[in-house]
C-alpha positions in Angstrom: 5.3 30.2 21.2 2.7 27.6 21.9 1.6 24.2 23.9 1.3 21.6 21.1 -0.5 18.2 22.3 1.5 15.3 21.1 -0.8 12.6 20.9 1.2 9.6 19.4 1.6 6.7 21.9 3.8 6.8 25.2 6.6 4.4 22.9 7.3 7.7 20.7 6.0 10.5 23.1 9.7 11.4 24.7 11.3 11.5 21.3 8.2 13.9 19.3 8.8 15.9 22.5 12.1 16.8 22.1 11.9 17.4 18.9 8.6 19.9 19.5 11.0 21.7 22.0 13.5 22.1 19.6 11.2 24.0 16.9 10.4 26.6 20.0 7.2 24.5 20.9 5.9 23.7 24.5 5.1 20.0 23.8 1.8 18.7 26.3 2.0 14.7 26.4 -1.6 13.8 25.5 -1.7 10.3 24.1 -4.5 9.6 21.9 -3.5 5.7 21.0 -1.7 2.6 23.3 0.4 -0.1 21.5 0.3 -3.7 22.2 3.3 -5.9 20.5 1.7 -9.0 19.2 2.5 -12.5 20.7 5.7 -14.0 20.7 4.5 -17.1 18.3 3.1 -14.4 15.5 6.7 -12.1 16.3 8.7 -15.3 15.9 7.0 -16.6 12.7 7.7 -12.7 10.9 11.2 -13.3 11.9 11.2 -16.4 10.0 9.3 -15.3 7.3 11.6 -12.0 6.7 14.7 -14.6 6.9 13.2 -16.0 3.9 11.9 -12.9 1.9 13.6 -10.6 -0.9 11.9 -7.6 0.0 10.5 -6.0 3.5 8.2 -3.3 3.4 7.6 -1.3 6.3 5.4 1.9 7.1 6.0 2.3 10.7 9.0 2.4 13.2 6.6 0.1 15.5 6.8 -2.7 13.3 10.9 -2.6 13.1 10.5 -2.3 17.4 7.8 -5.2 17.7 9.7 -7.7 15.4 12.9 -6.9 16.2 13.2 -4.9 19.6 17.1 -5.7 20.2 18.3 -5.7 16.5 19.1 -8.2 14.2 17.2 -7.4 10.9 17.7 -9.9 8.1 20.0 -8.9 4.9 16.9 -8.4 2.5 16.5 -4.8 1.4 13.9 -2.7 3.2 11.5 -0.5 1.3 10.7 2.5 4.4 7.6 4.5 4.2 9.6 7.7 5.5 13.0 8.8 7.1 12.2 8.0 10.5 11.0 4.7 9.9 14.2 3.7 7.7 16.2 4.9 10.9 14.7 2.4 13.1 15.3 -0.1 10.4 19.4 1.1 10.3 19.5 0.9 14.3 18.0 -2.9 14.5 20.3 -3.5 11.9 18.7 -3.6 8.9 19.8 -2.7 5.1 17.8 0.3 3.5 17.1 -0.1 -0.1 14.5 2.2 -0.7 12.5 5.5 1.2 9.6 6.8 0.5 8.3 10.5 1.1 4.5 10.3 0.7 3.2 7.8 2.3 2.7 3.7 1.8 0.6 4.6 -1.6 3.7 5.8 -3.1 6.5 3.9 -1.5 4.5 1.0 -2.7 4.4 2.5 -6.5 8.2 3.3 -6.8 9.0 -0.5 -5.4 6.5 -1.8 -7.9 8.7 -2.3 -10.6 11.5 -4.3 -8.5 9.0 -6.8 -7.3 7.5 -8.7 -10.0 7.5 -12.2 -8.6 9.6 -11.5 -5.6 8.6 -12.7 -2.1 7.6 -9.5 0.3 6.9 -9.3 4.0 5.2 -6.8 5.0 4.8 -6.5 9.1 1.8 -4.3 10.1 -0.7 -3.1 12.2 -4.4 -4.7 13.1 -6.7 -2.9 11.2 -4.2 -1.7 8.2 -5.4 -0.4 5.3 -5.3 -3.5 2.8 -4.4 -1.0 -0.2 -0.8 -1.7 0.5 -0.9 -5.9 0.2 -3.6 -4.9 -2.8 -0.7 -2.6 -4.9 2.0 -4.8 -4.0 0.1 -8.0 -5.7 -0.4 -6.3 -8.6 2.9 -5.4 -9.1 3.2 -9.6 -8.9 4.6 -9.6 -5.4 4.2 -12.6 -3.7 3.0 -11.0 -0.1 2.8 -12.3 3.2 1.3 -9.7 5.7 1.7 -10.2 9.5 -0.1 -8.0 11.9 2.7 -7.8 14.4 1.2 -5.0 16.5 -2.2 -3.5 17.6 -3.3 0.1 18.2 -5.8 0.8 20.6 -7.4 4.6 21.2 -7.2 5.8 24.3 -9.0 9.0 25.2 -6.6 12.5 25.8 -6.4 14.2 29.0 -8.0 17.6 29.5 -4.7 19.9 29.4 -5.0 23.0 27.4 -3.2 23.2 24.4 -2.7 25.7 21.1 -2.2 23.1 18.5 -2.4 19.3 18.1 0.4 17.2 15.9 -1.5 13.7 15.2 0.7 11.1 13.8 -2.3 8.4 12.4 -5.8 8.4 11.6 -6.1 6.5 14.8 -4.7 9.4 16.9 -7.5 11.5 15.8 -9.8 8.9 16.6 -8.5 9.0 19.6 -8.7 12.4 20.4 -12.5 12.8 19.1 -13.6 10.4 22.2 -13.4 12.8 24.7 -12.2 16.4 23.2 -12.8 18.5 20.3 -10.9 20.3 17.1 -12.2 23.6 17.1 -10.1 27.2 18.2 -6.9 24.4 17.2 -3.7 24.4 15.1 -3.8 20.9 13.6 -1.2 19.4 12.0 -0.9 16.2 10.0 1.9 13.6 9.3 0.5 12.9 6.3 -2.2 12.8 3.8 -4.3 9.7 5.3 -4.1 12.1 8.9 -5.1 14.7 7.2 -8.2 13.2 5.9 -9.1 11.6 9.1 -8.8 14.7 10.3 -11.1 16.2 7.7 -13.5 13.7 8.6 -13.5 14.5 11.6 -14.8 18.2 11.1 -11.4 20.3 10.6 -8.9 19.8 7.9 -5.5 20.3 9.0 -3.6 23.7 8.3 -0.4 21.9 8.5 0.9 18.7 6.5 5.0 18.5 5.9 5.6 17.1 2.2 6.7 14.3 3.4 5.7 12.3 6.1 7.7 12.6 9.1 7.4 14.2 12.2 10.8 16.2 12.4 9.1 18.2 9.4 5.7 18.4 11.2 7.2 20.1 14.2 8.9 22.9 12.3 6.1 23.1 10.1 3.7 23.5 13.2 6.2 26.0 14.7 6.6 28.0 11.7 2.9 28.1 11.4 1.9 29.3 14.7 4.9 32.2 14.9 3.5 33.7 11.6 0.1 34.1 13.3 1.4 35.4 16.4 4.3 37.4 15.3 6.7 38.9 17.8 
């Protein structure tokens, strides 16, 4: 039905592929972005520091992976940006207490009113957007953010494809270094994607409502049989 470029890093690539394959796509591993775990001094301070918090927010699988690769969360409640995310919080371990459907900007304002003076971790990404740590203050959180992993962009490879999934604003990035968005299918995990992607010259024709990439890939696949019906 058509080669979609999966451009998320070579950590996720195996799993977004089978899921493309399952929607009736062809899934073409492009990666767009690397990831680099943090040090083990930073890792082993978030560890202590989530032993010691009330709440844990979390916006990516990656985090849960570079903190905690072999399990072993702490009992404090995790707010999840997504599904997927508050899966890899349940496999290392981890209690669930909230998840989100649109992104950190709303995760962050449903959580608001349970942490009013409560001590939050929230394990990130270099370069994060510093709205999150912003909202969560002003709710009266008291916030400790850790940059526990870095993204890098990498450029794609030249492999045609029909359509292009991006998972992150850095994804796109990513891909703009050395290839282009025109004559594409582009879908989006979320808003934030889609307005990197905007940004970037195209906006996307497809973003799930909610952020997760189970729902981009039948979203993608439902998109591209209605334009080339059987």
């Amino acid at each position: 039905m058509g080669r979609v470029a999966i451009t998320t890093a070579a950590d996720r690539s195996s799993l977004l592929a089978g899921q493309a394959r399952s929607h009736g796509l062809e899934p073409v591993l492009l990666p767009c972005i690397a990831v680099t775990p943090a040090s083990d001094a930073v890792l082993h301070h978030a560890r202590a520091l989530a032993s010691r918090s009330d709440w844990l927010v979390v916006t990516s699988p990656r985090a849960v992976r570079a903190v905690w690769p072999g399990g072993g969360m702490p009992p404090s409640p995790v707010a999840a940006v997504g599904p997927a995310t508050a899966a890899s919080v349940e496999e290392a371990d981890g209690i669930v207490g909230l998840v989100g459907e649109a992104g950190a900007e709303a995760l962050v304002a449903r959580l608001a009113e349970r942490v009013g003076g409560a001590s939050v971790l929230f394990p990130h990404a270099t370069g994060a957007d510093p709205s999150t740590v912003s909202a969560l203050e002003s709710a009266g959180a008291q916030v400790k953010a850790v940059a526990v992993y870095e993204t890098r962009t990498v450029a794609p490879g030249p492999d045609p494809v029909d359509a292009a999934a991006f998972g992150s604003p850095s994804a796109v990035r990513g891909w703009l270094i050395s290839r282009h968005l025109e004559d594409l299918v582009l879908g989006a995990i979320g808003e934030t994607t889609a307005r990197a992607l905007a940004d970037g010259g195209r906006s996307p024709q497809v973003v799930p409502p909610r952020p997760d990439f189970e729902e981009l890939m039948a979203h993608l696949a439902d998109h591209l049989r209605q334009r080339s019906p059987a």
